[in-house]
N, C-alpha and C positions, 0 to 999 in steps of 0.2 A: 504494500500500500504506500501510495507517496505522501510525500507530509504538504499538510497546508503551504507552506512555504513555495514548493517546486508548484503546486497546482495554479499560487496564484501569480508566479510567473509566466507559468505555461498560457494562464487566460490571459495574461496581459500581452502575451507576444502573439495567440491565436486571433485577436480583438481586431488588428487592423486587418489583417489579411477577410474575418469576417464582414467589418463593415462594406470592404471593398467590394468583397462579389456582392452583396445589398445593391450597392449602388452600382455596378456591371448588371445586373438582373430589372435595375429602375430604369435605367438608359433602356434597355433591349428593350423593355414593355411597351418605353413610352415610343419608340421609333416604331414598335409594332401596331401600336395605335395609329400613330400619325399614317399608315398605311393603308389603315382599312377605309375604303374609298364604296361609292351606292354601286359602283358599276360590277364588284367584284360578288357580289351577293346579292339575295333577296334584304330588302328594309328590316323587316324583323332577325333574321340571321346578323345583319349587320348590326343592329342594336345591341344584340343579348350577346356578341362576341365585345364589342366595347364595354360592356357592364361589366364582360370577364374581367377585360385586362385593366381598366378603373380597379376592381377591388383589388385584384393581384398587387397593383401598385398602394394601394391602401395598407394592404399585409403588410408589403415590407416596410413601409414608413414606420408602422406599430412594429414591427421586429427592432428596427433602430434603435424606436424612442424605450422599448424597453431595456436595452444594451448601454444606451447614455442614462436609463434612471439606475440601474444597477451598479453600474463602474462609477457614478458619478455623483449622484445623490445618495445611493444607497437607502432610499425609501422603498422599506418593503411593501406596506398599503400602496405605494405607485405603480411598485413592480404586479403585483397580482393583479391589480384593478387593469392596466393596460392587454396582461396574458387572456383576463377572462373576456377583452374587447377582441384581444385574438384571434381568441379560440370562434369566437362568434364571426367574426370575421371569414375564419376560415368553411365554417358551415354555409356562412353567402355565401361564398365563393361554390361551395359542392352546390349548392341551388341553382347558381347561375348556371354552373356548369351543365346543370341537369336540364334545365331552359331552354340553351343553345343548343343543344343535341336534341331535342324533342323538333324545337324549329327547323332546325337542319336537316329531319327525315319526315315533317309534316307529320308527328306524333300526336297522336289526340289529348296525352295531356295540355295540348295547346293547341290543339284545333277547335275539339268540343269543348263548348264554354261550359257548358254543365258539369263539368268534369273537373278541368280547370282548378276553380276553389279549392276542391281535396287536396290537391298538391300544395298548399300554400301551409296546410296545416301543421307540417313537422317544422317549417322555419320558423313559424309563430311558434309553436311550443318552446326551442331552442331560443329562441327572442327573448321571452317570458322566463325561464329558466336562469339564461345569462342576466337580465335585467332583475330579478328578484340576488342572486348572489351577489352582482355588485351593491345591492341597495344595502347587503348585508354588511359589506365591505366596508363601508362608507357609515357604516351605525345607523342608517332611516332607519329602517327595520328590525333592527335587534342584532343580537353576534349567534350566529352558530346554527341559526336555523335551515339553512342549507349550506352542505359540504361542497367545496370543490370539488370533487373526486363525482359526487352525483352530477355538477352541471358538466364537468367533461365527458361525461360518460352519455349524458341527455345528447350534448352537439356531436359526438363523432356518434351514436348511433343514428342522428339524421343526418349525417353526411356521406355512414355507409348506406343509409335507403335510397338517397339521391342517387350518388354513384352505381350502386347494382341494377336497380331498377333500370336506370340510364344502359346501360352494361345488357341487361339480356331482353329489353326491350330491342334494341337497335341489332343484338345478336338473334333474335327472333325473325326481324324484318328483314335482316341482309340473308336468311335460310329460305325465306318465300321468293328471291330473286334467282331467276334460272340463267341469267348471262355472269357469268366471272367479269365481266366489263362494269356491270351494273353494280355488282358488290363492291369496288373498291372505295364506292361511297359511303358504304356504313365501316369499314375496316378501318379509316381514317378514326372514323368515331369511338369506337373500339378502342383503338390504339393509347388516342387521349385520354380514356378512363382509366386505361392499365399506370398510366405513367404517376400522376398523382395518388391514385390509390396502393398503388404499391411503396411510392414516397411517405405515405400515411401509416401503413405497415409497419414500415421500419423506424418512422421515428416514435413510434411508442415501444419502442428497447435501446431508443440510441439516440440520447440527449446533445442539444447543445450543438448540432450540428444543423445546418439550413437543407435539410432532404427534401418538407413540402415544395420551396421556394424552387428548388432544383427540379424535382419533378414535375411544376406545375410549367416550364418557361418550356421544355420542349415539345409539349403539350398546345399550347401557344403558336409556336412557329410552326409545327404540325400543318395546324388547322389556315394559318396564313396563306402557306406554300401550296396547299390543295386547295384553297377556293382562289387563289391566281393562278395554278395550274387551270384548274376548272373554267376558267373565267376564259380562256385562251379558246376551247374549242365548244362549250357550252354556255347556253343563255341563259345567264343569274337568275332570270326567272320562272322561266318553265322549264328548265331541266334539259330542254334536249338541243340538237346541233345550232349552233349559229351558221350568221351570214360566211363566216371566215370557213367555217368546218365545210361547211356546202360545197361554196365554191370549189374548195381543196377538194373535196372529194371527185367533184362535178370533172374537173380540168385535168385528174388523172384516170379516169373511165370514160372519157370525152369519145375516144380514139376507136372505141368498141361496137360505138352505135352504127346500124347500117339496116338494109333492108329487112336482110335475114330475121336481125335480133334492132327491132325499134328502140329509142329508150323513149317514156313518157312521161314531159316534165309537167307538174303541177301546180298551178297556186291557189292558195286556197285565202279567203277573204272573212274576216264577219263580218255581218250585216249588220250596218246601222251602231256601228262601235263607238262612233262620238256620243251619238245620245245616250248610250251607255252608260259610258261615263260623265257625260254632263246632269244626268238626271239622278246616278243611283250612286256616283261617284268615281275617285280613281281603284281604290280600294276594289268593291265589284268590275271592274273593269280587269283587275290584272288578275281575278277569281276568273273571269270568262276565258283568258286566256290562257289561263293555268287549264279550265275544263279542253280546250281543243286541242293543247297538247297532249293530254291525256288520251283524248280521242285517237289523235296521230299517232302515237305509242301502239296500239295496237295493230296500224298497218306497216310499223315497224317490223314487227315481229314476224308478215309476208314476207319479207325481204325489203321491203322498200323502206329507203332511205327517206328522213324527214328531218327537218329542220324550222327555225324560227326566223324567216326571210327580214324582218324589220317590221317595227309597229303593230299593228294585228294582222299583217300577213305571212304566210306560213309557206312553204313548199316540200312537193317531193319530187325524190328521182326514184323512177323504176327503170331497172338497167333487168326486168323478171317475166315482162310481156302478161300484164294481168292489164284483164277488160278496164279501160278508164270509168266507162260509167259506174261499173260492179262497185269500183273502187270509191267514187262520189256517193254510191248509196251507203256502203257500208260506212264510211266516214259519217253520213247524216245521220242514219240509224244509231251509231256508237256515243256522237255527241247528244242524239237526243237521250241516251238513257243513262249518260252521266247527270245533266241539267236536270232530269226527274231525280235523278237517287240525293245530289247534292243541294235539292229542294230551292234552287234560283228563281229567284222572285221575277222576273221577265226573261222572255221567248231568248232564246241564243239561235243564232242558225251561220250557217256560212253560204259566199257563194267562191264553186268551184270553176277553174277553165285549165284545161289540158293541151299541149300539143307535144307532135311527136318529133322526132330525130330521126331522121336517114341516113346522113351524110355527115360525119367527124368534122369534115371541112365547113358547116357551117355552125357560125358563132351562136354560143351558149345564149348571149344576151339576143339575137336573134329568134330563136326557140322561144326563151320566156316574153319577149313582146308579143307573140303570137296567143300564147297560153295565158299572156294578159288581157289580151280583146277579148278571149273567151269567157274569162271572166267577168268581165265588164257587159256581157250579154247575159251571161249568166244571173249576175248584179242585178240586175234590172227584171228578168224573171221573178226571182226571190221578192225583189219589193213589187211586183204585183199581186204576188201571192196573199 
């Protein structure tokens, strides 16, 4: 055993090298915030990923200031009262986390609002918990009526419901997806719970060492790198190909189309999208367009390629030789019985126009002018209807 002496050297020379990664870990966060931009994500995904990194950077501040009440004041009532802010802290912190992943895979804890509430109940309980022990602290309410030992035990049991829940929710939903392409989106998610909750693990046997703080920052950069990776060949908001992915695909199977084997490019339109959103809002608006990729998604799964062309219009390449009309009903048919099941308060429809490809040597943007006028008769149908 070493004697007081050597320990309280050893803390005094361990001290600066602590503070510093503090502040290496406050820079990184806060540069990782300055990053998060509308275009790399959906609005609420962006929100509930800055509330992360806000509290993250909250923690450490409170890790500091309890390191300078210690070394400095040596106020124990300081020291405890900022730990138990902490430890509360760090339970936000698993809420948010819990949040972000829900919104990330369109979880119903955050879709259904009736639902919703229930989740808010273990952070309130661990609120009340921690807010009754510091009152303790502090003498309001008396000495000794609640142990520390119960309010730490109340916060890390709701920070592992957060976390697990989060964990085989999202490990459930990535098992219902049959393309390995489509699962690297929940594995991300996955991955982030492993890092902190294993960080949590270990520091309840191994004091004095910043393991949360550690495992929570790569966890962080994770989730950065994948939704700017993401951002590159998917639309932030409906999930599937962008203009950029399109084309790329478009211009390397260009070369294929011919008599034999047509390709037929699509665009596909909603109807009456301004009033849309000028009547029901932008919010139902980006709900309508969320429903027609969903539609689209399914004719993905023929083979045909689909994408998010700009605004609320949409496209496909079929490089597969399926009837174009077959293809417009089934599209109508699919979004109409999303719009039922997702209970939209007014009509959704689209209008579709097709044309075909013969010849490699003529231009892409040629084809889709064509497959525009079709649309634009089509257009005009629909609003007679």
């Amino acid at each position: 055993m070493i004697s007081v002496a050597t320990q309280l050297n050893y803390d005094k020379a361990y001290l600066p090298f602590y503070i510093s990664f503090l502040m290496v870990c406050l820079i990184l966060a806060w540069h990782v915030y300055g990053r998060i931009q509308s275009n790399i994500g959906r609005e609420a995904e962006n929100r509930a990923f800055r509330r992360i990194i806000l509290v993250y950077g909250i923690y450490i501040i409170v890790d500091f200031l309890i390191i300078m009440t210690a070394y400095y004041t040596g106020s124990r009532t300081g020291v405890f009262l900022l730990k138990d802010i902490e430890s509360w802290i760090l339970t936000y912190f698993t809420f948010s986390w819990f949040r972000f992943a829900e919104y990330y895979l369109d979880g119903f804890p955050v879709t259904n609002k009736r639902i919703t509430p229930l989740f808010y109940i273990p952070i309130i309980i661990s609120a009340l918990s921690t807010g009754f022990h510091v009152w303790n602290l502090l003498g309001i309410s008396g000495q000794g009526q609640m142990s520390s030992d119960a309010m730490y035990a109340v916060n890390r049991m709701v920070d592992f419901f957060y976390l697990i829940f989060a964990f085989i929710h999202t490990l459930y939903m990535m098992l219902q997806q049959k393309r390995k392409s489509h699962r690297q989106r929940y594995y991300v998610i996955l991955e982030c719970i492993v890092y902190p909750f294993a960080a949590a693990l270990i520091s309840i046997y191994i004091r004095n060492v910043p393991y949360i703080i550690l495992g929570i920052l790569p966890s962080i950069l994770k989730v950065l790198i994948e939704m700017q990776n993401a951002n590159i060949y998917t639309d932030a908001l409906t999930q599937i190909n962008n203009r950029y992915r399109i084309n790329e695909y478009l211009e390397r199977n260009w070369e294929h189309c011919s008599i034999q084997n047509p390709t037929v490019m699509y665009l596909i339109d909603i109807d009456k999208f301004k009033k849309i959103n000028d009547k029901y809002g932008h919010l139902e608006g980006d709900r309508a367009l969320v429903a027609v990729a969903e539609a689209l998604k399914t004719m993905a799964m023929d083979g045909l390629v689909i994408g998010r062309f700009g605004g609320d219009e949409f496209i496909i390449a079929d490089f597969h030789r399926h009837d174009p009309e077959t293809v417009k009903q089934a599209l109508r048919m699919e979004l109409k019985e999303i719009v039922k099941s997702k209970n939209f308060t007014f009509p959704l429809t689209v209008s579709v126009g097709y044309a075909y490809c013969i010849d490699p040597e003529e231009k892409i943007t040629d084809v889709l002018k064509r497959a525009d006028a079709m649309l634009y008769e089509d257009k005009k149908v629909q609003g007679a209807k």
